[in-house]
C-alpha positions, 0 to 999 in steps of 0.5 A, a space after each residue: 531964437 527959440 520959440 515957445 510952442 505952447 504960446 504959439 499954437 497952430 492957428 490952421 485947423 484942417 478937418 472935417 467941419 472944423 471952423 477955420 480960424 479965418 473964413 475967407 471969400 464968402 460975403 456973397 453967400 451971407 448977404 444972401 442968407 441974410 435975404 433969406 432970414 428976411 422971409 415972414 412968409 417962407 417962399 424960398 428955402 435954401 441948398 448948399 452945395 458943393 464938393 468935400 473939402 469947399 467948407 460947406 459944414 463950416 459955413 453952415 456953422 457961422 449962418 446959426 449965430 446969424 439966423 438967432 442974431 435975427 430971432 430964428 431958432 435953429 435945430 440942426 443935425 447931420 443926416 445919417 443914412 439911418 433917417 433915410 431909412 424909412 419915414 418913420 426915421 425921418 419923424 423921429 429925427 425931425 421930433 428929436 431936433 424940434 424937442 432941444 429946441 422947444 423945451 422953453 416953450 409950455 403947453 397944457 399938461 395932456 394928463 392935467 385932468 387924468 386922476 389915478 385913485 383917490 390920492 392923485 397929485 397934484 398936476 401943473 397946468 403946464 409942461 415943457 414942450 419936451 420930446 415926450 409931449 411931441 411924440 404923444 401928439 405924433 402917436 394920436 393924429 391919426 393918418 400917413 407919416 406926412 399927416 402925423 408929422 404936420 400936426 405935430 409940427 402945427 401944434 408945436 408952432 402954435 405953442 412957439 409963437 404964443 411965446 414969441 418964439 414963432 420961426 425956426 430952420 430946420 438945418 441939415 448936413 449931408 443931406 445927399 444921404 435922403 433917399 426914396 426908397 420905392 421899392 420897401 415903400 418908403 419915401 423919407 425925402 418926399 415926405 420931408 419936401 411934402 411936409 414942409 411945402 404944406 406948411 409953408 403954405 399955411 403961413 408956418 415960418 419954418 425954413 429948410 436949409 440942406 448941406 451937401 454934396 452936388 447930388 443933392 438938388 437934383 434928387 431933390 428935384 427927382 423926388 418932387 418936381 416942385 422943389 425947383 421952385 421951393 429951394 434958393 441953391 447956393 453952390 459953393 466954388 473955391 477960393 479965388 487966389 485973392 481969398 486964398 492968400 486972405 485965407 493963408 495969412 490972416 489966421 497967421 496975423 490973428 495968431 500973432 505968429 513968430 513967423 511969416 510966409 515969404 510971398 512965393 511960399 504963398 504962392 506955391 500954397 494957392 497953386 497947390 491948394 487950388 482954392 479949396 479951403 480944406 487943402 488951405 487950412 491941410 497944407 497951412 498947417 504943416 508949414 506952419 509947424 515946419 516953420 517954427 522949427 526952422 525958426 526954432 534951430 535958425 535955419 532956412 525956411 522953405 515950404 516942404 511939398 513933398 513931404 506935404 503931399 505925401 501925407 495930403 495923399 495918405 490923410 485924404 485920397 488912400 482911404 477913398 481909393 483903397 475902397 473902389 475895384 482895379 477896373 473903377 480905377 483905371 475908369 477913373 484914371 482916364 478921367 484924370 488925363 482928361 483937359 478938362 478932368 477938373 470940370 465935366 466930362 461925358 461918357 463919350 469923351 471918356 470912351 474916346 481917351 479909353 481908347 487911345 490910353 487902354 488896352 482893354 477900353 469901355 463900352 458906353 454900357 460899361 462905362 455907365 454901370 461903373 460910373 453909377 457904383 463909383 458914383 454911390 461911392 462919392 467919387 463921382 457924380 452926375 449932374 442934370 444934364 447928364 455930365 460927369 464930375 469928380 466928387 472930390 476935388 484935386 483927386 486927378 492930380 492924385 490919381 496920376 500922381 501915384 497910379 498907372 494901370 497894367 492895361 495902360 497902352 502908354 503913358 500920358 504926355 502933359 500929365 498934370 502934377 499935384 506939387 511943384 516947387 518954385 
């Protein structure tokens, strides 16, 4: 039977931040933002962290239509590099964001009483709390970044909650972008911890909530030792193979879909997926379309993993690998024959499996410099405790999959592999 392509759409939306047409295995996470939003005097802020690909971006979506369910304002943006640069960058991000949303409130016209010559016009008594108007109190307090910002933050408060409209969370994605920077004397990240404590204190109910990578709590931490008291961290795991396969087939059951997933084409997806979300919604989507056209010409359905993984590796990985040096990818290569490449490894454990793997293995100084640069890539990052992890979730399976060093002694026995069909 022929099948009408424009009635049924692709229901899977792989991307960056795209909402999925289903959110699986995240009730846990709502029932705590939910306690969070209960909060009239903020004592704890928020952190969601977790790798690329675990959906952060689009939890951070649904959580805004739940806080305005419950009387929050929501200003939101993503944190390029560019407000890291310096405190002044942080100041106009943060009078940017509270300006789209504070334009409903008013405030007393700051040139009501200004007359120019004998024929001024008339002024009204009130305007729009308009960035124009932040920026004026900004530029007039007098003082550090950190001061100007509390006024202007204050004195925006004070104009919202006189109109009902009183708490906000500022929301920010990719967070991990923040940085001090001591050596120009600029220190935007503290700033924002320093700010927002210090009104917090003052009963102010503006709340915090930061997106992104697993670096970001502990530079958080680094830049002002208070923040482990001030944030809630909400790390985000993969799916369980429960929610995965709810993740597989809910969107195709929505859709009203013209054809269904055997349960051993399910299976290969959550085996090959792992339960990252990204990788769900990626691998969904190219059998999907496969399989309207298997429907379409009648024939056979099967799920086509080579092909899947050769685009997933071409969409996904060459970018990220293409842009690190030979000797970061032989580093990074011994890593992914690790047992346990997937979770955490140290410097020592990498430097034994150098050893038996490498012609040309690491000092533990070597290792470490490599390690920061590929760390400042986002391939790898190191937690609190002085361990290491991959970045990006499934980059092993890749790295062996499509790479060999030439200062390789031999080849790994037991190497894992990305795909396997059933």
């Amino acid at each position: 039977m022929a099948v009408n392509s424009v009635e049924f759409r692709n229901p899977y939306r792989p991307g960056a931040g795209h909402m999925p047409p289903y959110l699986a295995g995240r009730e846990g996470e709502y029932e705590e933002f939910e306690r969070l939003l209960g909060q009239e005097e903020i004592l704890e802020n928020l952190v969601v962290t977790g790798l690329r690909g675990v959906g952060k971006t689009v939890l951070l979506e649904t959580f805004k239509p739940r806080a305005i369910e419950e009387g929050w304002l929501w200003a939101s943006a993503d944190l390029s590099e560019s407000a890291s640069i310096s405190e002044t960058a942080l100041a106009q991000r943060l009078l940017a964001d509270l300006a789209l949303i504070g334009s409903s409130a008013t405030v007393p016209n700051p040139v009501r009483d200004q007359a120019v010559g004998f024929a001024a016009p008339d002024r009204p008594d009130e305007v729009p709390l308009t960035h124009d108007v932040l920026v004026g109190v900004y530029d007039r307090t007098p003082g550090l970044t950190a001061d100007k910002i509390k006024a202007t933050l204050e004195f925006a408060w004070e104009h919202l909650r006189s109109q009902g409209q009183h708490k906000v969370i500022f929301a920010y994605d990719e967070a991990q972008n923040l940085s001090d920077h001591a050596e120009k004397d600029q220190f935007p990240l503290s700033v924002l911890l320093d700010v927002f404590q210090s009104i917090q204190r003052k009963g102010i109910p503006f709340m915090l909530v930061l997106a992104g990578l697993p670096t970001l709590f502990p530079k958080l931490v680094d830049a002002r030792t208070f923040a482990e008291r001030m944030f809630r961290v909400m790390a985000l795991e993969k799916l369980s193979p429960d929610q995965s396969r709810e993740a597989i087939l809910k969107p195709i059951e929505v859709a009203g879909c013209p054809v269904t997933l055997t349960p051993e084409s399910v299976q290969v997806i959550v085996l090959e997926s792992s339960g990252y979300p990204y990788f769900i919604q990626f691998i969904c989507r190219e059998v999907y379309d496969v399989f309207i056209r298997q429907h379409a010409d009648e024939e056979a359905k099967s799920v086509p993993i080579e092909a899947i993984q050769h685009k997933l590796d071409a969409d996904f990985f060459a970018g990220r690998w293409a842009r690190i040096t030979d000797r970061q990818r032989e580093l990074l290569w011994v890593v992914a024959h690790l047992d346990h490449a997937d979770e955490e490894f140290t410097i020592q454990e990498l430097k034994e499996a150098a050893t038996g793997l490498l012609v040309k293995a690491f000092s533990s100084s070597h290792a470490n410099q490599i390690l920061a640069s590929l760390a400042e890539r986002g391939m790898i990052y190191k937690n609190r405790q002085g361990r290491y992890s991959f970045a990006v979730p499934l980059l092993g399976r890749f790295i062996i999959r499509t790479y060999r060093p030439p200062g390789a002694k031999q080849e790994a026995e037991g190497e894992p592999t990305a795909f396997h069909e059933n």
